[in-house]
BAPADO-273262 format. One line per 4 residues: number of its first residue (from 1); their letters; for each residue x, y, z of N, C-alpha, C, O, CB. Coordinates in Angstrom, 3 decimals. Glycine has a CB too. Example, Ala and Ser with C-alpha at 12.3 -4.5 7.8 and 13.67 -1.06 7.14 Angstrom:
BAPADO-273262
1> AS> 13.190:-5.690:7.800:12.300:-4.500:7.800:13.200:-3.300:7.800:14.236:-3.319:8.465:11.308:-4.473:9.046; 12.850:-2.250:7.080:13.670:-1.060:7.140:12.900:0.030:7.870:13.409:1.138:8.039:14.084:-0.598:5.725
***
This chain:
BAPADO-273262
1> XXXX> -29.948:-15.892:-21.803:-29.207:-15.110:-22.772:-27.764:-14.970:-22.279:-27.582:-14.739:-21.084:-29.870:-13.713:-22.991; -26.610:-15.107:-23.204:-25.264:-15.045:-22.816:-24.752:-13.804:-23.591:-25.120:-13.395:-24.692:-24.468:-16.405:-23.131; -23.828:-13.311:-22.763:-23.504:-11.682:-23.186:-22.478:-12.457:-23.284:-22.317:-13.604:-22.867:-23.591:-10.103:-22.252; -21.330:-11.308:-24.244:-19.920:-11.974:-24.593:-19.384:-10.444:-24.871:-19.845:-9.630:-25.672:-19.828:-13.301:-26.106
5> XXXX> -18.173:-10.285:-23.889:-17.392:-9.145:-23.942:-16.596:-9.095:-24.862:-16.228:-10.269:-24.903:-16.769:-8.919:-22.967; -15.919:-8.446:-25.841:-14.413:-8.223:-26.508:-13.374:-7.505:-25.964:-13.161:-6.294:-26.022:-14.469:-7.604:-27.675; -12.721:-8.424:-25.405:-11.481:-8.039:-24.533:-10.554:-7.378:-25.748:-10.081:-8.092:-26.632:-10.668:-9.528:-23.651; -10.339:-5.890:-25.699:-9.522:-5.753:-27.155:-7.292:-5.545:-26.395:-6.955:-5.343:-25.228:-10.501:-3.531:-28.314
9> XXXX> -6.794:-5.634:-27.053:-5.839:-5.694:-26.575:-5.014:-4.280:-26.294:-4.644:-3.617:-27.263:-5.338:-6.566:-27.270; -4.742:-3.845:-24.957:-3.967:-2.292:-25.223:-2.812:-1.908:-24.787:-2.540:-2.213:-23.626:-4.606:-1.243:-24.738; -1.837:-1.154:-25.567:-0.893:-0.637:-24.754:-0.628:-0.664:-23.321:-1.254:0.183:-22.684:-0.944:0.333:-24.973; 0.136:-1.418:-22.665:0.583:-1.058:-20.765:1.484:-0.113:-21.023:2.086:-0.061:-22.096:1.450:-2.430:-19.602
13> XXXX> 1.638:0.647:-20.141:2.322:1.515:-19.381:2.948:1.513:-18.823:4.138:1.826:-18.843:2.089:1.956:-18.934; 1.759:0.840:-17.581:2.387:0.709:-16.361:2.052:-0.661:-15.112:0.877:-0.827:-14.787:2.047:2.070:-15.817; 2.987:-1.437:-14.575:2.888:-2.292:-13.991:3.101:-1.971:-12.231:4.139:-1.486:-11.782:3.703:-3.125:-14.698; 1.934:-2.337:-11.401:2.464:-1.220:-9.785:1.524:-2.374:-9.045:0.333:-2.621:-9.238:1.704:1.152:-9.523
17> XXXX> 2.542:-3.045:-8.059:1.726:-3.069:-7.095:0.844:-2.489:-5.745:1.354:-2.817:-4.674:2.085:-3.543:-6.987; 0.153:-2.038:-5.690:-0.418:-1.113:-4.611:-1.643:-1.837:-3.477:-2.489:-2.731:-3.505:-1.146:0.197:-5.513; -1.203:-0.989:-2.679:-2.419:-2.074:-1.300:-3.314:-0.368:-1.672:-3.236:0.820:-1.359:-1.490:-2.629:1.459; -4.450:-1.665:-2.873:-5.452:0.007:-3.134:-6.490:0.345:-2.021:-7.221:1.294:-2.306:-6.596:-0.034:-4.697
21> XXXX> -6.730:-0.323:-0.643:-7.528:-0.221:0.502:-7.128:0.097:1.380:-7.814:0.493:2.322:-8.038:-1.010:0.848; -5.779:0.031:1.379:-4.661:0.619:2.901:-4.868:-0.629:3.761:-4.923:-0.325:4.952:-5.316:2.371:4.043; -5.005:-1.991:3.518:-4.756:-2.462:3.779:-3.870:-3.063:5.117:-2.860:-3.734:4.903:-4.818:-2.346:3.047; -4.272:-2.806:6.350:-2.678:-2.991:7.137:-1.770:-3.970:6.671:-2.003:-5.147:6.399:-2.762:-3.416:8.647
25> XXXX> -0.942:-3.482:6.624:0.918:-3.900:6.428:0.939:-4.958:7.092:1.235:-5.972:6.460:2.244:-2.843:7.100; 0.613:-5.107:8.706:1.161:-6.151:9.441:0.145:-7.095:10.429:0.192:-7.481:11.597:2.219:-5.482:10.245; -1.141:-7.301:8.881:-1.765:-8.391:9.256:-1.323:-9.746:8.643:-0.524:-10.028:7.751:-3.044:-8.151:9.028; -2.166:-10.515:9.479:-1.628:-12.203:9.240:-1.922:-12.513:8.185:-1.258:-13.479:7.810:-2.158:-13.367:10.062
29> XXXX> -2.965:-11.991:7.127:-2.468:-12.238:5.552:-2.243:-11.381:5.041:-2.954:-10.515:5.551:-3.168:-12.783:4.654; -1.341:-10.712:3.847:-1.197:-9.496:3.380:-1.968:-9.600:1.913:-2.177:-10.700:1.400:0.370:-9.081:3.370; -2.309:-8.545:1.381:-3.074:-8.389:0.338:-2.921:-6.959:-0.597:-3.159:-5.838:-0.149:-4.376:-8.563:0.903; -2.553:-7.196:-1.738:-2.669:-5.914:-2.458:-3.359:-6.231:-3.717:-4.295:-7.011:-3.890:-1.288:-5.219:-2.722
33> XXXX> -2.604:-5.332:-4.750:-3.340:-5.348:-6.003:-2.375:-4.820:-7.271:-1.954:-3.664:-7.315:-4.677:-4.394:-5.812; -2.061:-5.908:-8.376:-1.140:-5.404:-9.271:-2.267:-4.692:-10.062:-3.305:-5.266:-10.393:-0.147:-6.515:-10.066; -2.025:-3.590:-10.298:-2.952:-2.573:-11.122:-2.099:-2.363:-12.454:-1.037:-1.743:-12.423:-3.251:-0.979:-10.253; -2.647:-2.943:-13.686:-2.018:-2.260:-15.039:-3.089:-1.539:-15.567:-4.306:-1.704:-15.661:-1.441:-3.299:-16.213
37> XXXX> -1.995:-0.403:-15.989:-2.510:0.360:-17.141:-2.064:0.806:-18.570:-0.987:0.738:-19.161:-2.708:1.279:-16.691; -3.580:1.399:-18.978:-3.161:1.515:-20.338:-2.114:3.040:-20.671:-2.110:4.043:-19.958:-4.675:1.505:-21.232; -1.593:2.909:-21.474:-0.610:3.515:-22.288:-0.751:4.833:-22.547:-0.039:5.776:-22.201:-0.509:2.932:-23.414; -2.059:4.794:-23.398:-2.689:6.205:-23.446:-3.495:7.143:-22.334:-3.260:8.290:-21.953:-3.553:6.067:-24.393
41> XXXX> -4.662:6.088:-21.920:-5.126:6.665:-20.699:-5.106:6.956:-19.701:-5.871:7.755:-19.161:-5.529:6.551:-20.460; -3.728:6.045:-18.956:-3.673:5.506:-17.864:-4.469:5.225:-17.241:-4.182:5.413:-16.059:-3.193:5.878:-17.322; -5.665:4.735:-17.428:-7.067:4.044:-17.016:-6.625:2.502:-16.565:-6.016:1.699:-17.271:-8.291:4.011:-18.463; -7.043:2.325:-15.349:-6.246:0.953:-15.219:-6.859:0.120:-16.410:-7.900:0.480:-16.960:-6.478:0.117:-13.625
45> XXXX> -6.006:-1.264:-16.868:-6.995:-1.946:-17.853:-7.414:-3.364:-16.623:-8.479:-3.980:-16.669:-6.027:-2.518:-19.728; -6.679:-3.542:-15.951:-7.087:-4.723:-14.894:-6.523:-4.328:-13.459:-5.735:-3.418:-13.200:-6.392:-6.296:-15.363; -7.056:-5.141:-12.683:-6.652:-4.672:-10.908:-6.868:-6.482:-10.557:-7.953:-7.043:-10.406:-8.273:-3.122:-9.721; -5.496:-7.126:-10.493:-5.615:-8.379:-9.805:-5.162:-8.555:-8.498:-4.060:-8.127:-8.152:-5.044:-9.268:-10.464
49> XXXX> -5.881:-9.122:-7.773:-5.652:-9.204:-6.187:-4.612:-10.388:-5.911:-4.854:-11.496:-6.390:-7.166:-9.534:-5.326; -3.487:-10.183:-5.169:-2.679:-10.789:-4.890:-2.423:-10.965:-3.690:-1.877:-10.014:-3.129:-1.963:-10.514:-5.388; -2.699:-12.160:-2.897:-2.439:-12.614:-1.461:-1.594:-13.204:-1.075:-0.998:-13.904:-1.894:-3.140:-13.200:-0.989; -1.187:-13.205:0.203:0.299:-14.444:0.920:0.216:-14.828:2.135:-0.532:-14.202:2.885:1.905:-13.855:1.063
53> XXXX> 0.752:-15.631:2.485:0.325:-15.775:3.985:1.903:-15.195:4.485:2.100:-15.220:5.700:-0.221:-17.675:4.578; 2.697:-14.828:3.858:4.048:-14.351:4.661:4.071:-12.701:4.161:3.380:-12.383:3.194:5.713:-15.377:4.094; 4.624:-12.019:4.636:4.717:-10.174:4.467:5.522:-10.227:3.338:6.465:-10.968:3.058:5.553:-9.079:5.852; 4.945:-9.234:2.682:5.530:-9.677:1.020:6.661:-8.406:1.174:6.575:-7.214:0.877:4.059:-9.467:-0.733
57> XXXX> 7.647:-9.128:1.713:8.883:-8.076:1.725:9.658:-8.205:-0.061:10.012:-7.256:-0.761:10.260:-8.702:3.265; 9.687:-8.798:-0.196:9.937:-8.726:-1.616:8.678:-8.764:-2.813:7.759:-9.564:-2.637:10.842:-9.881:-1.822; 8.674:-7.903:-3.987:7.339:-8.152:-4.247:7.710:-7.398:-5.597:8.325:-6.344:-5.435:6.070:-7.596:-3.133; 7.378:-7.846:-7.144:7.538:-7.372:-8.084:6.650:-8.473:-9.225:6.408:-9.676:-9.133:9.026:-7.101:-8.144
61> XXXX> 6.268:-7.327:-10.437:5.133:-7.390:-11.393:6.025:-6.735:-12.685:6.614:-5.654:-12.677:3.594:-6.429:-10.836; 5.945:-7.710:-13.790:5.887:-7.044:-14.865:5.246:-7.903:-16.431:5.108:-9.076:-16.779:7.347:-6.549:-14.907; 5.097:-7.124:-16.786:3.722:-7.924:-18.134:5.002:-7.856:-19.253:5.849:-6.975:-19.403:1.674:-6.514:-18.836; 4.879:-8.640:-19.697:6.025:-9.376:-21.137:5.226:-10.112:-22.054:4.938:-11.282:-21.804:7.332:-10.679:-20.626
65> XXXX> 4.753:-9.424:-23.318:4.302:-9.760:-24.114:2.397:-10.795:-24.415:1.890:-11.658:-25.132:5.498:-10.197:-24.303; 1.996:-9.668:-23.024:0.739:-9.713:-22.462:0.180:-10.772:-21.579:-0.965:-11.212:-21.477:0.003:-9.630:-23.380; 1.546:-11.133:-20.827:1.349:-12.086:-20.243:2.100:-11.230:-18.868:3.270:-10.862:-18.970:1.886:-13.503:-20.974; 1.328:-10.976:-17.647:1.302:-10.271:-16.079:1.911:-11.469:-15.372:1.287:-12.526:-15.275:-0.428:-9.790:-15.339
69> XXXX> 3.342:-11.273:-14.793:3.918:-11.934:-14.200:4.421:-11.503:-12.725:5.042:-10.458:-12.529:4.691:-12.222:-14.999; 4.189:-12.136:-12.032:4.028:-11.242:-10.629:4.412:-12.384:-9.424:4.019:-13.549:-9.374:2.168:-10.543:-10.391; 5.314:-11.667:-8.459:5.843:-12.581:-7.709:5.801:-11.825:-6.574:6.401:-10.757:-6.693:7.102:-13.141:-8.106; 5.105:-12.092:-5.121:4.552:-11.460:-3.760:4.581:-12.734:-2.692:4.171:-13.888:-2.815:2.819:-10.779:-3.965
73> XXXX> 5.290:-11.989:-1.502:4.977:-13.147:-0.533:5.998:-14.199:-0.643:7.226:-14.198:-0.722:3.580:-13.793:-0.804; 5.171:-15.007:-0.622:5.700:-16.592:-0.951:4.961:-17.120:-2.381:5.115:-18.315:-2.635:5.179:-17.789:0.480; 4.280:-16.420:-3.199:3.702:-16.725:-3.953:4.642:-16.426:-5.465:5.697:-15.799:-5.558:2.465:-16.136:-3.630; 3.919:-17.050:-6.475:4.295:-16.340:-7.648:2.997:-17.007:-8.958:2.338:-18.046:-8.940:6.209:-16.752:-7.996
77> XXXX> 3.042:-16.089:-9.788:2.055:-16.066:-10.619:2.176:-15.758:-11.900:2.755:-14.699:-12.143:1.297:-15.423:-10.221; 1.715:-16.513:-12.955:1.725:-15.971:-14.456:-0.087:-15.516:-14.837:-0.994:-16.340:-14.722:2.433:-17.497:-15.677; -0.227:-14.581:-15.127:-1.482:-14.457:-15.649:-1.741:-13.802:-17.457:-1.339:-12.759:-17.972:-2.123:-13.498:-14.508; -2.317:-14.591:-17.855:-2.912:-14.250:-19.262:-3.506:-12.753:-19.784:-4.536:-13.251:-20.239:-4.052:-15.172:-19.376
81> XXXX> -3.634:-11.635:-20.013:-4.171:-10.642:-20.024:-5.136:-10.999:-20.740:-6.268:-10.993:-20.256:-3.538:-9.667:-20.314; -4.855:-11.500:-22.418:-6.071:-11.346:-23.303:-6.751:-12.413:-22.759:-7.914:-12.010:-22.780:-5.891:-11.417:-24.918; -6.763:-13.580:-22.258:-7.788:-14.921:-21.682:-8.318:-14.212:-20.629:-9.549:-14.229:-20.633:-7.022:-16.516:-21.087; -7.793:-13.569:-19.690:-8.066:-13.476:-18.772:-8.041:-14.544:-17.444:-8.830:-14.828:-16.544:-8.877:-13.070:-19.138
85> XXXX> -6.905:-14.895:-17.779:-6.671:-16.100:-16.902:-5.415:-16.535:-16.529:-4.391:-16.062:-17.022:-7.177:-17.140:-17.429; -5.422:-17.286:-15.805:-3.820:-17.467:-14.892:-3.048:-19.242:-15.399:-3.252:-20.453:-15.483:-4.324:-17.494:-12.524; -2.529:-18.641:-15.507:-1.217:-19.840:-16.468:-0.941:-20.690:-15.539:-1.307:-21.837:-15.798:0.505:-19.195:-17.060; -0.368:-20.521:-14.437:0.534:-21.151:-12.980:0.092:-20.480:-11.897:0.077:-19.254:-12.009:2.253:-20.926:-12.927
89> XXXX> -0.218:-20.879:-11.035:0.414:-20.138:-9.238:1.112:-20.972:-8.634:0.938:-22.190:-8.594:-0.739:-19.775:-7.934; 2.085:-20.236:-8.047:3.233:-21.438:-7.255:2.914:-20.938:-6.134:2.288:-19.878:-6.141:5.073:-21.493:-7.522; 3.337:-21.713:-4.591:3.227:-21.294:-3.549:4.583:-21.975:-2.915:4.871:-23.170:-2.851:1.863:-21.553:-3.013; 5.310:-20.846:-2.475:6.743:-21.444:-1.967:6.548:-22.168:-0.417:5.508:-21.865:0.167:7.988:-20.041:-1.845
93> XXXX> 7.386:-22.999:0.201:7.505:-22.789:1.857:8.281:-21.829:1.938:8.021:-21.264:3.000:8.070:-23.933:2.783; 9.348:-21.156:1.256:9.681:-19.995:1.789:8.981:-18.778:1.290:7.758:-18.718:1.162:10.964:-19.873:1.652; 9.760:-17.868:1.031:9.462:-16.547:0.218:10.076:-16.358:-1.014:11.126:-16.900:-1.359:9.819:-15.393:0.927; 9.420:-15.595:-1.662:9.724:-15.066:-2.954:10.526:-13.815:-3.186:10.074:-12.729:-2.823:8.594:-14.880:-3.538
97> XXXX> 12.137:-13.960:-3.998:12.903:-12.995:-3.775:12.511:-12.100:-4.833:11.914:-11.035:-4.675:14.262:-13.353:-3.696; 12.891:-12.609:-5.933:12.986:-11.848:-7.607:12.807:-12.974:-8.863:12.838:-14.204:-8.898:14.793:-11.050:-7.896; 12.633:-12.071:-9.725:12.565:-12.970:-11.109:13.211:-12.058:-12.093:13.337:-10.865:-11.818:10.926:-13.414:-11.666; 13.701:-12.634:-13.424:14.052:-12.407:-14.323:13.352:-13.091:-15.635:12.929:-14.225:-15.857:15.162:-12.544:-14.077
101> XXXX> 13.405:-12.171:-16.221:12.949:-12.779:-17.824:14.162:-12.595:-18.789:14.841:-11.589:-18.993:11.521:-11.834:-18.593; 14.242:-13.799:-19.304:15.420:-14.087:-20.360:14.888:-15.081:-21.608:14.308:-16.112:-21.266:16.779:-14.896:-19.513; 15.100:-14.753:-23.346:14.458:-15.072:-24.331:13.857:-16.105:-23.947:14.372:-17.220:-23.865:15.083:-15.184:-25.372; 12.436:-15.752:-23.615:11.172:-16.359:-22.945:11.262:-17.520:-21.952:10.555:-18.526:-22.005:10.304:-16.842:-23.987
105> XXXX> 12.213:-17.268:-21.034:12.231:-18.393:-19.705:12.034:-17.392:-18.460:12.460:-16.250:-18.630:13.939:-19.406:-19.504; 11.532:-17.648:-17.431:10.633:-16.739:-16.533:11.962:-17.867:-15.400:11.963:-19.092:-15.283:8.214:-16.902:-16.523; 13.107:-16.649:-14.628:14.207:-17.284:-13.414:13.391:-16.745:-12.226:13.218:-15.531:-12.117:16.094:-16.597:-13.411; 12.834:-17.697:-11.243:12.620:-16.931:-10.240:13.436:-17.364:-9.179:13.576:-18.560:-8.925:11.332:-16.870:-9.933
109> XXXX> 14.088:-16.289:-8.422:15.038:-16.956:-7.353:14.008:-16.833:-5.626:13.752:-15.718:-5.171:16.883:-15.803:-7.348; 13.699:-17.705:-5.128:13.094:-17.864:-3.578:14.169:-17.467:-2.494:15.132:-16.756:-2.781:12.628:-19.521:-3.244; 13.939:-17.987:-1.189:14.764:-18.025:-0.407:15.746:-18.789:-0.678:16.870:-18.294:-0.601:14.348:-18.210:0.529; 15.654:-19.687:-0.925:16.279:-20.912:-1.000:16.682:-21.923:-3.058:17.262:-22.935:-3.454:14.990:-21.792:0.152
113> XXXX> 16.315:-21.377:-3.344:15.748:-22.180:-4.857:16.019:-21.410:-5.561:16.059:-20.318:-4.994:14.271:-22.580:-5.207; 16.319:-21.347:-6.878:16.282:-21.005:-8.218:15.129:-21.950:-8.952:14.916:-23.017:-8.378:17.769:-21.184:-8.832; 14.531:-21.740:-9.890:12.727:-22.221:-10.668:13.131:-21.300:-11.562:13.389:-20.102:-11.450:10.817:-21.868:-9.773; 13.150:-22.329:-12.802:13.204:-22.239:-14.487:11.665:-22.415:-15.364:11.497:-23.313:-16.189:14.286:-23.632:-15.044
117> XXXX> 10.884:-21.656:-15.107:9.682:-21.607:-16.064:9.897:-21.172:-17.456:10.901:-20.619:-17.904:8.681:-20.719:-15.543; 8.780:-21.507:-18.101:8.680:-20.795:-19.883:7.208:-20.350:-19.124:6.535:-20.613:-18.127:8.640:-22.204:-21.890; 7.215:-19.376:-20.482:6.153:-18.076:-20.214:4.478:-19.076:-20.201:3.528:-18.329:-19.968:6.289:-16.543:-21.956; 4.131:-20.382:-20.387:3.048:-21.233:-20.476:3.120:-21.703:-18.718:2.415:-22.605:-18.265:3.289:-22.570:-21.809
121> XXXX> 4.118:-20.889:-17.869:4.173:-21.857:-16.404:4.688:-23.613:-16.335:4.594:-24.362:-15.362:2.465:-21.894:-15.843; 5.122:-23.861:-17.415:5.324:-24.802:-17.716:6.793:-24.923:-16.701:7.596:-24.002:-16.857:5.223:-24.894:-19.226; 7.170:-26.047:-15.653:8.435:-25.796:-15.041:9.655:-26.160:-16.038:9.183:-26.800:-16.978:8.511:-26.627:-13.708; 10.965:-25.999:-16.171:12.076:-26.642:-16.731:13.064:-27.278:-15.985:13.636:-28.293:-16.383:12.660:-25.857:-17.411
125> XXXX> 13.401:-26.471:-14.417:14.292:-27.414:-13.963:14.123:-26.698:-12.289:13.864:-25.497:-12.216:15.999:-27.423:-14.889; 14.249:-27.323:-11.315:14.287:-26.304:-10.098:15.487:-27.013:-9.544:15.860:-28.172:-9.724:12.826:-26.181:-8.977; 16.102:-25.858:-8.688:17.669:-26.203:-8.110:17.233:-25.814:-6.829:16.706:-24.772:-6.440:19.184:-25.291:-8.741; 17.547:-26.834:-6.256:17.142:-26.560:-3.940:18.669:-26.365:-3.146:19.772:-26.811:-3.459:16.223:-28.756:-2.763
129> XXXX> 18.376:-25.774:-2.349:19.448:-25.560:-1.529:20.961:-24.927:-1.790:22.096:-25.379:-1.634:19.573:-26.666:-1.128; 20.355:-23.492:-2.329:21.552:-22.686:-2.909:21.208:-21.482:-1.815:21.619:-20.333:-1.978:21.497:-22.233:-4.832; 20.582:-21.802:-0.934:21.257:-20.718:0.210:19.877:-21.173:1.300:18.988:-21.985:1.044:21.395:-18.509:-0.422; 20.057:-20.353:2.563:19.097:-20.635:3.438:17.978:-19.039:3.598:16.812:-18.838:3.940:19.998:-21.177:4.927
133> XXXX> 18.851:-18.392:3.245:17.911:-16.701:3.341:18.545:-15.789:2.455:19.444:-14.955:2.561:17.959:-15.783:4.999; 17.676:-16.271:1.394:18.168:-15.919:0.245:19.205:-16.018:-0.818:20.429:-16.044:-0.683:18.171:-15.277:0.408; 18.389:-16.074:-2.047:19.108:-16.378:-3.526:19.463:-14.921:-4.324:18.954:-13.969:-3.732:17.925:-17.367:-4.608; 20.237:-14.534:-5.556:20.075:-13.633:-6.107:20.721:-13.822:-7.328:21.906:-13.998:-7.610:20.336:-12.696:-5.440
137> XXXX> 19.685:-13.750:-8.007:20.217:-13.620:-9.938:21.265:-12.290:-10.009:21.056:-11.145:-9.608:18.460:-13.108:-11.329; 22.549:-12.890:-10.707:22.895:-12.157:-10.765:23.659:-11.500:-12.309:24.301:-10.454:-12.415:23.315:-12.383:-9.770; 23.389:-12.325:-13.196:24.034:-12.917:-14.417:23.306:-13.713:-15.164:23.541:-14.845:-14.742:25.102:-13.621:-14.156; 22.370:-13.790:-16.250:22.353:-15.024:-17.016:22.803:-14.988:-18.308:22.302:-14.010:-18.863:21.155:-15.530:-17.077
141> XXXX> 23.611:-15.684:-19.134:23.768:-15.959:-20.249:22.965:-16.772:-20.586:21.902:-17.124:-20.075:24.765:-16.229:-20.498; 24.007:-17.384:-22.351:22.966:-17.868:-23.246:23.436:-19.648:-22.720:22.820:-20.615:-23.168:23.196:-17.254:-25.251; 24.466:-19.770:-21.844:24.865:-20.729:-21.174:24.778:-21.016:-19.976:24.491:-22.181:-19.704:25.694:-20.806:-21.325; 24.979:-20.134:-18.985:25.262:-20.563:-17.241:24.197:-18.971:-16.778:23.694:-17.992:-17.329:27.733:-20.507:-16.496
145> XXXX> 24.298:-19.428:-15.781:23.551:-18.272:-14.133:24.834:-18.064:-13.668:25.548:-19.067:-13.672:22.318:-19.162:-12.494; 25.325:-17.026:-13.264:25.179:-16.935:-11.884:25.041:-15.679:-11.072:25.202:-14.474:-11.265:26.138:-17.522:-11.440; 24.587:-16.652:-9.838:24.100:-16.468:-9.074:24.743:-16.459:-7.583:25.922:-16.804:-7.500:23.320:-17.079:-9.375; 24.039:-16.081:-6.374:24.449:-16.107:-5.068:23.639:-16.309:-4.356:22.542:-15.826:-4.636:24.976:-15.225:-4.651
149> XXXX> 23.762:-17.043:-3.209:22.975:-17.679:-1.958:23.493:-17.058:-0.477:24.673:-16.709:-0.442:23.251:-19.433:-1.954; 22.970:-16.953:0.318:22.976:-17.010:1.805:23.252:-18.022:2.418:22.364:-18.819:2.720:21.973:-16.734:2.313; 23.750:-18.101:2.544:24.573:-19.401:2.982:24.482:-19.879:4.611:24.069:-20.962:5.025:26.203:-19.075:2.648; 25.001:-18.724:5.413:25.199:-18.415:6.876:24.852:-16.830:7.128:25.720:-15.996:6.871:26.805:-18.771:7.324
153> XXXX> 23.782:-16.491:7.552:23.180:-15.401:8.061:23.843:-14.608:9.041:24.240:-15.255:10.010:22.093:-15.751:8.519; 24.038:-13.566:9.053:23.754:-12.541:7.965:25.139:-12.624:7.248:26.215:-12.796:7.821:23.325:-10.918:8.547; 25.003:-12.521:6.311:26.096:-11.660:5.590:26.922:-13.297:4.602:27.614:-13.097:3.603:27.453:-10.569:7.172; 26.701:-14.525:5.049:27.518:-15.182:4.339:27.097:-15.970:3.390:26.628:-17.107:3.448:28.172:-15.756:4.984
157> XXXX> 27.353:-15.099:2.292:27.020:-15.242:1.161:27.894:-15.829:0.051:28.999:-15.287:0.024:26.653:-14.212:0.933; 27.693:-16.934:-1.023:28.052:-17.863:-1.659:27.617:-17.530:-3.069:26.443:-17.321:-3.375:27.604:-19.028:-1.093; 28.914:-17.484:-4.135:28.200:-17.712:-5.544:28.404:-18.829:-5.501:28.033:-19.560:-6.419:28.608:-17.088:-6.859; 27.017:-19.647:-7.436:27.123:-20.301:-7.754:27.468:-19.908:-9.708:27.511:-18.776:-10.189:26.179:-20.942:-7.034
161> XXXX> 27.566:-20.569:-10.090:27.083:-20.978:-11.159:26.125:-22.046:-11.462:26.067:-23.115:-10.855:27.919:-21.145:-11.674; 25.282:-21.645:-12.563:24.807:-23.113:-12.841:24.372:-23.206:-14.251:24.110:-22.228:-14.951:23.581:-23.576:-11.891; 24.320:-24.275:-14.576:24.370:-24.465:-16.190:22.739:-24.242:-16.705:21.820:-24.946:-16.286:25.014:-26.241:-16.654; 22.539:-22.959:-17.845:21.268:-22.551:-17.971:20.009:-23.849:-18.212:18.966:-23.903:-17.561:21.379:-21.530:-19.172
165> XXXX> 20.340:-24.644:-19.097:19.600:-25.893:-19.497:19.417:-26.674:-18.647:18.318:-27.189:-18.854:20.079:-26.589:-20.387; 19.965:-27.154:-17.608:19.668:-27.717:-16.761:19.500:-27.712:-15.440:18.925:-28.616:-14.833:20.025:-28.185:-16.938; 20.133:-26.398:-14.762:19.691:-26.066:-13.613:21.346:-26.709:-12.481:21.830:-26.353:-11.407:17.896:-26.928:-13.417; 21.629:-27.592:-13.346:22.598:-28.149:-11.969:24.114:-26.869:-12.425:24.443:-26.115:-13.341:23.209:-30.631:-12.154
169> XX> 24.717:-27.434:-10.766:25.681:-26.024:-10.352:27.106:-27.228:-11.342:27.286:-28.445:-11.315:25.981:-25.473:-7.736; 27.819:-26.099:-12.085:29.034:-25.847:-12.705:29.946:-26.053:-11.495:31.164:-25.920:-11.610:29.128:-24.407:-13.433
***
């Protein structure tokens, strides 16, 4: 016999990553949990476990049009709410700084990289070597980025521009 749930669709609230076990901080894999909830209840509606093999010093979640987008570690992730299922996982060699959402293209900037997704994980363009410890969105139009890199540690830091459609620097 096959049971079949109805996933119905609800109001978020709220998007949080939390280490819901206490987890130590400064083991060799780190692990938490993006917990959303609903709107009205604040009852979580899902708790997805998110792992890295690097200390997720940078680390941010937010759901856009029921689609849980979440970037920890060196990792990054699109997940489906109503499927219940995950679109993409990327796994960087470096780390994962930030992302932006702009009329439905998902910017995530790494250590090193800028990565042009659409909300399907689908890639559009990736740009390498716009800094060595760290990138940062800082600007996007309906034309160009920009942006800034690390260039020379600490402190020497580089804008770019780069042209939105294609990723290469202006």
């Amino acid at each position: 016999m096959k049971y079949i749930i109805e996933i119905k669709p609800e109001p978020i609230s709220e998007v949080d990553i939390k280490d819901l076990f206490k987890i130590n901080p400064h083991s060799e894999s780190d692990c938490e949990f993006v917990r959303i909830t609903n709107a009205s209840t604040f009852e979580p509606i899902i708790n997805l476990k998110v792992e890295s093999d690097y200390s997720p010093t940078f680390k941010q979640s937010e759901v856009v049009d029921g689609i849980a987008i979440i970037g920890y570690g060196n990792r990054f992730s699109i997940f489906d709410l109503s499927k219940r299922e995950i679109r993409t996982n990327l796994s960087f060699d470096g780390y994962f700084g930030s992302f932006k959402v702009d009329n439905g293209e998902i910017f995530i900037a790494t250590d090193s990289k800028l990565i042009n997704l659409n909300f399907h994980g689908v890639e559009k363009w990736r740009t390498d070597n716009l800094g060595i410890d760290g990138v940062v969105l800082s600007k996007i139009t309906e034309t160009e980025i920009v942006e800034s890199g690390e260039c020379d540690p600490p402190g020497g830091w580089k804008s770019f521009k780069l042209d939105r459609n294609s990723g290469l620097k202006k």
